[in-house]
C-alpha positions as CSV (number, residue, x, y, z in Angstrom):
1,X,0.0,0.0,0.0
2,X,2.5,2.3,0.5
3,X,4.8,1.5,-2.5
4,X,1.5,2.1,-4.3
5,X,0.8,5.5,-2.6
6,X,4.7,6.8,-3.4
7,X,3.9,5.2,-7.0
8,X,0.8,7.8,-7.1
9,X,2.7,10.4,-5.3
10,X,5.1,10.4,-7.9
11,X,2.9,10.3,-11.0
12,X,1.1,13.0,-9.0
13,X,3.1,15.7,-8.1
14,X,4.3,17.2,-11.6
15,X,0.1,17.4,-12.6
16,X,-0.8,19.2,-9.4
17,X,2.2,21.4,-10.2
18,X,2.1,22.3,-13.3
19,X,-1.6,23.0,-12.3
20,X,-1.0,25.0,-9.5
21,X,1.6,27.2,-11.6
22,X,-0.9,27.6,-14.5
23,X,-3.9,28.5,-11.7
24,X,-1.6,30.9,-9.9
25,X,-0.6,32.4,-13.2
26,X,-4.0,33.1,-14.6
27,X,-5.1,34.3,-11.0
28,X,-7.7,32.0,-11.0
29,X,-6.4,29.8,-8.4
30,X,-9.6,30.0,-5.8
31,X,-11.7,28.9,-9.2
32,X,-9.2,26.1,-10.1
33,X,-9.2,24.4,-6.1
34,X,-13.6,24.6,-5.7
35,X,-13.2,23.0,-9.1
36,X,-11.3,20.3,-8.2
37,X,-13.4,19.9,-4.7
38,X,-16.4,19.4,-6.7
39,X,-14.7,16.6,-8.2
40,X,-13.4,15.1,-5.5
41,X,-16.6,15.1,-3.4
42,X,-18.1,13.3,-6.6
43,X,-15.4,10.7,-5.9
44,X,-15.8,10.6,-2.1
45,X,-19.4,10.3,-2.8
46,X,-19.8,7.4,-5.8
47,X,-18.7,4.1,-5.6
48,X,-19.4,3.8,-9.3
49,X,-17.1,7.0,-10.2
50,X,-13.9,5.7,-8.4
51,X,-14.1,2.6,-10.1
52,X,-14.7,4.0,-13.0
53,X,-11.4,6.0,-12.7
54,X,-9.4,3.9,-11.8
55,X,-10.9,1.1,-14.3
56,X,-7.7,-0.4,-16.2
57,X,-10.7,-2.5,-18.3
58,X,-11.8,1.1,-19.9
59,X,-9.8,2.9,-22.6
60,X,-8.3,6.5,-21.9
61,X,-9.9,7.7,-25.3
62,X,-13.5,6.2,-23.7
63,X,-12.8,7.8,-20.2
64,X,-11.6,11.2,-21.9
65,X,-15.2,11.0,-23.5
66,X,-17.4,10.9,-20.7
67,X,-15.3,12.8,-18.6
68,X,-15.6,15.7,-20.8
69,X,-19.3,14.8,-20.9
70,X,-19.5,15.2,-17.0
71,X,-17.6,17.7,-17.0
72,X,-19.4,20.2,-19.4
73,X,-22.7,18.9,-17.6
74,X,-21.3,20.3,-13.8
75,X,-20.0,23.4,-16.2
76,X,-16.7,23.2,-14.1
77,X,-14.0,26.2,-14.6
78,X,-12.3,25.7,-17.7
79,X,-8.7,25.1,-16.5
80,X,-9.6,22.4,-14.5
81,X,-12.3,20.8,-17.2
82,X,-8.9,21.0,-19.5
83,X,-7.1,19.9,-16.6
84,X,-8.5,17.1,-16.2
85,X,-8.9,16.2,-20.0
86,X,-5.5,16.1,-19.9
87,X,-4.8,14.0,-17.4
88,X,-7.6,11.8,-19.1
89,X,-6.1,11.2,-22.4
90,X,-2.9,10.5,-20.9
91,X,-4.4,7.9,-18.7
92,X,-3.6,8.9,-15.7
93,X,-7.2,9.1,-13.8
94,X,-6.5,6.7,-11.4
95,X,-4.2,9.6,-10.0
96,X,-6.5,12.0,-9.8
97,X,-7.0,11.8,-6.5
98,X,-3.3,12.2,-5.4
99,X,-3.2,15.0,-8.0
100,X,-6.3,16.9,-6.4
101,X,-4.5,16.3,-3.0
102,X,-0.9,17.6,-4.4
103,X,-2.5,20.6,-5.8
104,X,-4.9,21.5,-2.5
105,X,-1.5,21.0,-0.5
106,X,0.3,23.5,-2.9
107,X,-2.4,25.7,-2.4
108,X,-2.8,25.6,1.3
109,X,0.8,26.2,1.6
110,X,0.6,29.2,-0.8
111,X,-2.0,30.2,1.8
112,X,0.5,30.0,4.6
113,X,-2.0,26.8,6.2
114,X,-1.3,23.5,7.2
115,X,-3.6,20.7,7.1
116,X,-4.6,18.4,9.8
117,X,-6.4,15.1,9.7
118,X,-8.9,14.4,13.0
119,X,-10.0,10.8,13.7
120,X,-12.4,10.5,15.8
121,X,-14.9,8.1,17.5
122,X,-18.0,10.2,16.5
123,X,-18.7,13.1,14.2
124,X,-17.5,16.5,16.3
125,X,-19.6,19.5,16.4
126,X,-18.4,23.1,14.5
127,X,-17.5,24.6,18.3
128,X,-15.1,20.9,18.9
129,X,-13.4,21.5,15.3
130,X,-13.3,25.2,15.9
131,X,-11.9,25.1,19.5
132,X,-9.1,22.3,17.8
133,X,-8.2,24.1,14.7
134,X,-8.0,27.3,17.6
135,X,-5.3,25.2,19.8
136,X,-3.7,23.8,16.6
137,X,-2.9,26.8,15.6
138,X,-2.0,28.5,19.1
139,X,0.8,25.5,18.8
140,X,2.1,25.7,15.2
141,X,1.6,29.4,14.5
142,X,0.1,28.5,11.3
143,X,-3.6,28.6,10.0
144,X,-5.0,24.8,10.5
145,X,-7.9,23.1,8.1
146,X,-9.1,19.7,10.0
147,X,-10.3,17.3,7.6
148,X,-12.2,14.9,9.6
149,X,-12.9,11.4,9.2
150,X,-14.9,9.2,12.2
151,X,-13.6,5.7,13.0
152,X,-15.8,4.0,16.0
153,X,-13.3,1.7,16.7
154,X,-11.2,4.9,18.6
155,X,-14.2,3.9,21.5
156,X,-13.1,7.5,22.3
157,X,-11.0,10.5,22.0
158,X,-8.7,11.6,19.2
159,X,-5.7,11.3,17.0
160,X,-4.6,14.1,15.2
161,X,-1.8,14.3,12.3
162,X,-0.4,17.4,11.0
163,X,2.6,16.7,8.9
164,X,4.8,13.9,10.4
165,X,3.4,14.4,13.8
166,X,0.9,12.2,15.5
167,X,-1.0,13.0,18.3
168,X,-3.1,9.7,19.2
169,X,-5.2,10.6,22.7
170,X,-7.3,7.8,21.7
171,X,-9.1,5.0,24.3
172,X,-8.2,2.0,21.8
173,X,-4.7,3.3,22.0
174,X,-4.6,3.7,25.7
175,X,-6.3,0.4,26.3
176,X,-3.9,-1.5,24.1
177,X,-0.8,0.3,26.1
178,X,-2.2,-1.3,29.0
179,X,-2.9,-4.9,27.8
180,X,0.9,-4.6,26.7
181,X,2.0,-3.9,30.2
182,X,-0.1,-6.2,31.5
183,X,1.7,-8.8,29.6
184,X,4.8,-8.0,30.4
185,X,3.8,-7.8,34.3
186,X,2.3,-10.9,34.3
């Protein structure tokens, strides 16, 4: 999985820059990244889409087809309906995802803001998120987005990763420290 991920990462990186540069260029970057958030909420949302991106079974020329179909349909900015073209006929849509998360990492940092993923056991409220992103920042200095993802298995508390650093306040976490040095005790 993660030879795969650096695989993506790698194919990734010069599409999201080259994007970004273009965006920045034409001033249109704010257009360019709800663009590409549209398309990635489609992918977060269907099933059927994902697969169909990252389908090996259907040709580039067939996937450049409807993806220009969908495309003019959600009448998405130009750059990134080009954008995305692009990437299409070069069959490289399985990366879109790592491309949409290279370029939103370019822009944050553009923005001067870091991002920050939040597991947690249940969905948090706006004030929880707020009152986080509000001590995240208090610690780095920088402006902090939390994207948020819910795993019930946490039983409760938090883990939090900005960067390379890993906060993990979590009860599974805690619980399996203990059954560790309850091992080792008895």
């Amino acid at each position: 999985m993660a030879e795969q991920n650096s695989v993506l990462t790698q194919i990734a990186r010069p599409y999201a820059a080259a994007l970004f540069d273009l965006a920045k260029s034409e001033g249109g970057l704010a257009a360019v990244e709800t663009g590409l958030n549209e398309i990635q909420k489609l992918t977060d949302e269907s099933d059927d889409f994902r697969r169909f991106l990252g389908s090996p079974v259907i040709s580039a020329d067939a996937k450049a087809e409807a993806i220009q179909a969908i495309l003019a349909k959600a009448k998405t900015d130009k750059t990134v309906s080009n954008f995305v073209n692009v990437v299409a006929r070069n069959g490289r849509l399985f990366a879109l995802g790592a491309i949409i998360k290279g370029f939103q990492a370019l822009a944050a940092k553009d923005r001067g803001e870091v991002t920050a993923d939040v597991t947690s056991a249940a969905a948090l409220s706006s004030s929880q998120l707020k009152a986080l992103a509000d001590t995240l920042k208090a610690k780095i200095g920088k402006t902090v987005t939390l994207t948020e993802h819910v795993d019930p298995s946490l039983i409760g508390g938090l883990v939090v990763k900005v960067g390379s650093q890993m906060i993990d306040s979590s009860l599974k976490t805690k619980l399996q420290a203990m059954k560790i040095a309850m091992k080792e005790v008895g």
